[in-house]
N, C-alpha and C positions, 0 to 999 in steps of 0.2 A: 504494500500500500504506500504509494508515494505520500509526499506531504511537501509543503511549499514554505518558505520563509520568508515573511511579512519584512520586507524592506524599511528603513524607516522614512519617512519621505523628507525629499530636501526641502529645507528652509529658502523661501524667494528670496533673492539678495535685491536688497535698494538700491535703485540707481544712484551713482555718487554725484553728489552735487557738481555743476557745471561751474567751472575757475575760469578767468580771462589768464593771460599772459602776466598779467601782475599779481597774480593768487588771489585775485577780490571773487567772492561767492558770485554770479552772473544769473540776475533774475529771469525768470521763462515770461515771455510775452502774457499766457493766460493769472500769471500771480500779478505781474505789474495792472492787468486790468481790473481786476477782482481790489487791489487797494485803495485805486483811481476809485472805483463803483463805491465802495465802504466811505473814501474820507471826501468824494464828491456828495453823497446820497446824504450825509452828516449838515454839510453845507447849506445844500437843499432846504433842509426839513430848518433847521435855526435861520435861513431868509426868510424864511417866507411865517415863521414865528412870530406870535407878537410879543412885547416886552415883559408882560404877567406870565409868561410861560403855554401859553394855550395858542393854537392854530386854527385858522378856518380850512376845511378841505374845500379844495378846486372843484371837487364834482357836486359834493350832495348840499356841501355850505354852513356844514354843523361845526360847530367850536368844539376842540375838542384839547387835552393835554399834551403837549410836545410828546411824551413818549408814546402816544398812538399813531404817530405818524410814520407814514411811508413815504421814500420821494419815488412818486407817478412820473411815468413816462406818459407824453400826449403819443408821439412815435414810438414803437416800442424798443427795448435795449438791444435788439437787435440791427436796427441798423447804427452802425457805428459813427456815421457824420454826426445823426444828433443826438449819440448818447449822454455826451456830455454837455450839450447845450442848455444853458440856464433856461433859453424860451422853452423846452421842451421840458422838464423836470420843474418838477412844482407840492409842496406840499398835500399828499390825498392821506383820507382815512384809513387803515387798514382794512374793513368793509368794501368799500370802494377800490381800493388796487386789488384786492388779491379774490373777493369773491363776486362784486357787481359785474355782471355781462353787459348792460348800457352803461355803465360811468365813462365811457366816451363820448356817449351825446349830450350830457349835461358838462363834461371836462370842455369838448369843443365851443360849445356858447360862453363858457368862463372864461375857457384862455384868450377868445378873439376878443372880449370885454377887457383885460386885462393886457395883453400886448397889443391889440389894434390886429385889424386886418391884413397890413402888408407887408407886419413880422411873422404873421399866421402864415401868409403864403408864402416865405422865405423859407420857413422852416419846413414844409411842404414840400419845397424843393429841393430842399438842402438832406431829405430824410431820401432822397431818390437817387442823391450822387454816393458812389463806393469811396468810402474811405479806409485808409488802412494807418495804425496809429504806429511811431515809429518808437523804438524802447525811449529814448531819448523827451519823446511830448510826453508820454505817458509818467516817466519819473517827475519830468518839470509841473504839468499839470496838479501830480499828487500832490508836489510840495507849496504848490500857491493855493489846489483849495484847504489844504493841512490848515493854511498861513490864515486863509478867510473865516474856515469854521472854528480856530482859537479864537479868533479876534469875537467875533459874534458869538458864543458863548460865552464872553469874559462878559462882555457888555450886556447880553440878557442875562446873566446868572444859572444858565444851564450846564 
């Protein structure tokens, strides 16, 4: 009667961080975007804050406390020209971004009220052209809105 020996299985090895020429750790495009999203979506949500701590959301219009907020995209984050566009990003309810199916037809009457029509269509077109973000905007980006969401928390107390 044969019988068989249960090997033990290999352990996956991590891939080793990526180094440049001068030994500095070398960020992957999808981390550098993911930080941009984090310390832009920060920014976001304390713009569009009022100074008591509490926000109006873009779509349904309820006052609600800064930390129920989400920053809505009017175009979604997928296209890249205006993912990071302040016209496009705007304080929404957590109701309204992640589970309303219409909060885009009351989002689109708010935003053309609040930027005008000919930012509305700018942004329109600018959400149609491919953009590709180079490591280089994407680090500097992080670090200016890093620089805008301190400031505006210092100053609302969030």
């Amino acid at each position: 009667m044969p019988y068989y020996i249960k090997k033990p299985k290999k352990k996956k090895e991590k891939p080793l961080p990526l180094f440049d020429k001068a030994g500095i750790k070398v960020k992957k495009k999808p981390d550098l975007v993911a930080k941009l999203d984090k310390v832009f979506s920060r920014y976001i949500r304390l713009r569009d804050c009022m100074p008591n701590g509490y926000f109006r959301c873009i779509s349904c219009g309820q006052i609600k406390p800064y930390e129920q907020a989400d920053c809505g995209h009017f175009h979604s984050r997928r296209h890249m020209a205006t993912r990071f566009d302040e016209d496009n990003a705007h304080a929404e309810c957590r109701a309204c971004n992640r589970f309303s199916a219409d909060h885009l037809i009351r989002y689109e009457a708010n935003l053309k009220a609040k930027i005008g029509q000919q930012r509305f269509d700018k942004l329109a077109w600018k959400a149609g052209q491919a953009k590709k973000w180079t490591d280089i905007e994407l680090i500097e980006l992080t670090k200016y809105y890093k620089a805008l969401g301190d400031k505006l928390s210092k100053e609302k107390g969030l």
